[in-house]
N, C-alpha and C positions, 0 to 999 in steps of 0.2 A: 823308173830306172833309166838313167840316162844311156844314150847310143852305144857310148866306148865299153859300159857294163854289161848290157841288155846278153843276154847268155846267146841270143838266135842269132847276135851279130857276129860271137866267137865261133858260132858253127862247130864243134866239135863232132869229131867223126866215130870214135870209141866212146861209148855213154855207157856208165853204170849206173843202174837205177836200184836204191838200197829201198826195200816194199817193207811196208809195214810188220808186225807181227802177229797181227790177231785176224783170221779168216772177213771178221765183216769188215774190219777195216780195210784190207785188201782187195775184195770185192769194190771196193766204194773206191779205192784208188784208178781201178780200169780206165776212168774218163778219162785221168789224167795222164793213163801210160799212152793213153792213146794220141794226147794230144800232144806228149812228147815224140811219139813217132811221126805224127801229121809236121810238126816242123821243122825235124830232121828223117827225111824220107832215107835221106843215104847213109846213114849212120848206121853202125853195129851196135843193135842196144842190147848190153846184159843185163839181166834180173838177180840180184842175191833176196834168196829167201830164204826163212824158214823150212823146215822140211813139211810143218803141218798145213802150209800156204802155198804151197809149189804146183799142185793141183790147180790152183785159181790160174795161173799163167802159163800151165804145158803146153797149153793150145792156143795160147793169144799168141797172134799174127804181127801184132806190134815188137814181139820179143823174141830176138834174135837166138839170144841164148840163154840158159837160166844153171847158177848156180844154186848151192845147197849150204846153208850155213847151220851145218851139221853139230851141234856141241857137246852133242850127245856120245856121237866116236872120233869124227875127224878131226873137231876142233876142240878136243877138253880141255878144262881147266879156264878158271875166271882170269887169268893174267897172258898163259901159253899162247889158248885156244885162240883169242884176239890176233895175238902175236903174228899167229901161223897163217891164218887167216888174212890181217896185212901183206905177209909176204909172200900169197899165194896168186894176190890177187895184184901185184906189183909185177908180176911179170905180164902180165895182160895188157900194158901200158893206155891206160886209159887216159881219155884227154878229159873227163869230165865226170863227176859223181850228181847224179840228182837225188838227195837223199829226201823220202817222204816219210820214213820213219822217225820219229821224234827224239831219240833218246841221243843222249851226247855217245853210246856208245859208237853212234852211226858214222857222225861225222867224225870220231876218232878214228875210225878203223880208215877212212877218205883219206885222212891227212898221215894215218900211217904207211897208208899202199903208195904215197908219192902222187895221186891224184893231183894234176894244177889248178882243176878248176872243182870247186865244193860249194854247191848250192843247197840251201834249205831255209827252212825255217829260224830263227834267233830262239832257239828254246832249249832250256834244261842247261844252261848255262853253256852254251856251245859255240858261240857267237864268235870266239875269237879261233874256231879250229873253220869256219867257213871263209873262202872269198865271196861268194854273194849270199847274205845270209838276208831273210824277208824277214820285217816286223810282221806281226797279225792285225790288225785292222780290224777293230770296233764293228764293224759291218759284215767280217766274214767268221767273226765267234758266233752271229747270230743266225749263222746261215747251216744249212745241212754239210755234212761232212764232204761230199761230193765235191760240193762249191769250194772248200776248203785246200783244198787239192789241186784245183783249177783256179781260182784266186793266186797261190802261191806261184802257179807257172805263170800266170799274168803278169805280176809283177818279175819276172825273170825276164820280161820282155818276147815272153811268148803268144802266140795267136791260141786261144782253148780251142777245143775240137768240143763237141757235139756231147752234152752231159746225158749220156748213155752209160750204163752198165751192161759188158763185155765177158759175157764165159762161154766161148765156142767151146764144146766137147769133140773128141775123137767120132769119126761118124761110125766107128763097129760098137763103140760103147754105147751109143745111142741107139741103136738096134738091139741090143743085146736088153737093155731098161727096159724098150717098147714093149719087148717080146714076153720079156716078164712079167710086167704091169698087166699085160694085154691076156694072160695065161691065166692072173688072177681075176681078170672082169670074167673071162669065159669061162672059171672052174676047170681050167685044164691044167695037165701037167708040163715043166717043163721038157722039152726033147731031149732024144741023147745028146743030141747035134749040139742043143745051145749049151748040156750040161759038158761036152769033150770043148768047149770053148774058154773053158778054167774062166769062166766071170762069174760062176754058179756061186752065191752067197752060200756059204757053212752055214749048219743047225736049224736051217729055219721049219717050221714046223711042214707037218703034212699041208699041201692045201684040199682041204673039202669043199664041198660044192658049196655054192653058194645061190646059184637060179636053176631053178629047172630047166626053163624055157632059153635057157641058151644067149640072152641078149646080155650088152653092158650091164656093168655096175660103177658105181659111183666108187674113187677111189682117194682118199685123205689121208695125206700127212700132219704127224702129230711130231711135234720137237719139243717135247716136255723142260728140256736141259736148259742151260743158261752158263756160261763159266764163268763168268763176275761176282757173284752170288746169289744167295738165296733172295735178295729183293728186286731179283728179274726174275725169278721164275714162280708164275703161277702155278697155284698147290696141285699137286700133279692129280689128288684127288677130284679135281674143276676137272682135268683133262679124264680121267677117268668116270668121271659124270657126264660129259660131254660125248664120251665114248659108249655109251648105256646111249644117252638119248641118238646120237645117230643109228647106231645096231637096232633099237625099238624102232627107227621110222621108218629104216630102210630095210626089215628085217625080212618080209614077202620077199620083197624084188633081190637084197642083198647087196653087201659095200663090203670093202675094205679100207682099214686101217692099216698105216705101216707108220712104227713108233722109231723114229729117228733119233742117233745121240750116241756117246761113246760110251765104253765098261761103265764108268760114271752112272748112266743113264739107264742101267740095265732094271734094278731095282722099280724105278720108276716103271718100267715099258711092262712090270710083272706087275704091278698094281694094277694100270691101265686094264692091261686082260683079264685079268682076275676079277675086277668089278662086272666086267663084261660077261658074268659066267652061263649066262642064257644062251651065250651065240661069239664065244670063247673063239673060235675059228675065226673071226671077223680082225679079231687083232695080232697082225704080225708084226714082232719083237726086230726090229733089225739094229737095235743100238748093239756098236762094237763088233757088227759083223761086216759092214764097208768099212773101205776107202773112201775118201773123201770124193774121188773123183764118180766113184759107182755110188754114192750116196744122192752128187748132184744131176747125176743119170737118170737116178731112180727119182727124184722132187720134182723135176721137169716134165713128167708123166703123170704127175698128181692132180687129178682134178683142182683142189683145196691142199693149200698146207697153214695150218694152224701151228703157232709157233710161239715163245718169248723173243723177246729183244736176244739176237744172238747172230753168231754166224751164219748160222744155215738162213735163218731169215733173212738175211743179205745175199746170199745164194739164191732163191726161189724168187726174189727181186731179181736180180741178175738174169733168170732164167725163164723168166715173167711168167711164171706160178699162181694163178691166183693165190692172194695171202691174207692170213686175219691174225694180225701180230699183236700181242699182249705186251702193255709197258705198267712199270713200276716205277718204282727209282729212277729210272733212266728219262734223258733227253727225246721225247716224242720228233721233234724239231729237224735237231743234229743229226740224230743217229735211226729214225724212223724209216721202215723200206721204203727204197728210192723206187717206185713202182705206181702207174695210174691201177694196177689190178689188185691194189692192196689199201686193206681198212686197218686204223687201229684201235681198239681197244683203251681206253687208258680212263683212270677217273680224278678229274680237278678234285686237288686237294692242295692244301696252304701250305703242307710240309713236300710238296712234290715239286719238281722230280729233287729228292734230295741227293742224286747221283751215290746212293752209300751202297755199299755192298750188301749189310744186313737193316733191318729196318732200325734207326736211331729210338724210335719209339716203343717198339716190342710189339707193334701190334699187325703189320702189314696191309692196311685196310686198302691200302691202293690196289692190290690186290684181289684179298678177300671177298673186297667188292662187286666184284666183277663175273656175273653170275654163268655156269656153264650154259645155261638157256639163252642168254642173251648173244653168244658166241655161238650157238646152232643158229640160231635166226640168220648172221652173218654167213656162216656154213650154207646153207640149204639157199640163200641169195645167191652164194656166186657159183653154187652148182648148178642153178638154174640158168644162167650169163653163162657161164663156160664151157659147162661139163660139154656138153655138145659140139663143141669146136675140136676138142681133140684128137689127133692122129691116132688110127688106131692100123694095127697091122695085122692080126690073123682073122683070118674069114671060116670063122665054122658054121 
């Protein structure tokens, strides 16, 4: 991009940053919100998000301010809710949109609020609603999503900042995770204290003991779900076998599961336990009972999270989790946790990744294949590397 274009030359002081809309995607953005703030240090940079991604940036230090692009009450309707939404965001007087979200709605709603400057990508036929729109480049389709995000501010004539993924959390909500992670390695109960601090998750079962002798327990997240479809998510019966075999090895000493995932997911998280009926206690149900933000509280305390290609998998990278991530259909590559503390799973096959949402062939074998045995070996590897490094906070 030449001088007179290059966006760092216009320096703009007001920046709206339009974020993606799907959680891992958003995760995988951070480097680059970061590297927007790195070379406009003075700038007032707004965030419009979704409301199911707004979690990923309350706490990033790069974002000044964060909107809600709410469509569900404040902005209805496919034509209005736009509408309102341009003219809300018009009084805000922005000098500059960086949109990273792809859809032409993005950069319409840019060139509705009167934004002068609209940067993004040339995609979804949108090319005539940006002043600096970027081709994609043969070399950054082959690259992880990450790079994709940081390529594009390159060519805006930006410096990248440091290909890092960024999820500082609140530090009482971090306390509040420990305490409860840390309740169930000891078989104790939560406190009054921590339960009058309204973080106390609804419905979750009794906890029973679990060691006698009072020391840790090994504790794994399980994220059965997938929202692309069904050929990202491995058969939740693998995860339910895989849930037998950790309960049977760690059954003396004792572990915990906690089954991640929304309403969605619940059905699933009751199979899990059910197969597990020797040692039923072992697996708590938490799909549909967080926040997203007390979900990523609670992954960050996980010794192990075992996951499909999904957001949360993008989360527990973010929050450098150890991780053993199951792919199908999907891009190993592109879209694989951006983490040195994560394995993936996956099995070369000549129709993969066919990126389809159900299997084209009817049979899932990318999947199928993929034995729960082979995904404990990977388990009981990085609990041995990690489990030990862990913060832990109450001393009984």
């Amino acid at each position: 991009m030449c001088a007179e274009t290059s966006l760092k030359n216009l320096n703009p002081k007001k920046i709206l940053i339009r974020s993606t809309n799907w959680i891992g995607d958003a995760v995988m953005t951070t480097p680059a919100v970061h590297t927007i703030r790195k070379n406009f240090p003075d700038a007032e940079i707004t965030m419009l998000a979704v409301p199911w991604v707004a979690d990923i940036f309350r706490q990033n230090p790069d974002v000044d301010k964060l909107l809600i692009y709410d469509k569900k009450d404040l902005y209805q309707g496919k034509v209005k809710g736009p509408m309102n939404l341009a003219k809300d965001l018009k009084k805000y007087k922005f000098d500059a949109a960086i949109i990273l979200q792809n859809a032409f709605e993005a950069a319409l709603l840019a060139k509705m609020a009167g934004i002068p400057i609209r940067a993004g990508y040339n995609r979804d036929g949108r090319g005539v609603l940006l002043t600096h729109g970027i081709d994609i480049s043969d070399e950054t389709r082959k690259k992880h999503q990450v790079h994709y995000y940081q390529d594009m501010l390159a060519a805006l004539g930006l410096e990248p900042g440091p290909d890092h993924l960024r999820l500082p959390l609140p530090e009482e909500l971090e306390f509040w995770a420990k305490g409860f992670v840390d309740c169930l390695r000891h078989q104790t109960s939560l406190s009054e204290e921590d339960k009058g601090q309204g973080m106390q998750i609804p419905g979750m079962p009794e906890i029973k003991p679990l060691n006698n002798d009072g020391g840790d327990v090994p504790v794994i997240g399980f994220n059965p779900g997938a929202a692309f479809g069904p050929a990202k998510q491995w058969p939740v019966e693998k995860f339910a076998q895989l849930a037998a075999i950790i309960c049977n090895n760690y059954g003396e000493s004792g572990c915990v599961i906690m089954v991640f995932g929304t309403d969605v997911d619940t059905k699933g998280a009751r199979i899990i336990r059910d197969f597990s009926m020797l040692t039923p206690y072992h697996v708590l149900d938490m799909t549909g009972k967080t926040s997203l933000k007390q979900a990523m509280a609670l992954i960050k305390c996980c010794d192990v999270f075992v996951t499909n290609d999904s957001g949360l998998m993008h989360v527990a990278a973010g929050l450098d989790t150890p991780s053993v991530a199951i792919f199908g259909s999907t891009d190993h590559i592109a879209t694989g946790p951006y983490s040195k503390k994560a394995v993936i799973h996956r099995r070369e096959m000549e129709c993969s990744p066919c990126m389809q949402t159900d299997c084209p062939r009817g049979h899932l074998k990318c999947l199928e294949s993929i034995s729960s045995t082979d995904v404990y070996e990977d388990v009981a590897k990085m609990l041995s590397l990690y489990a030990s490094s862990k913060p832990q906070i109450c001393d009984d």
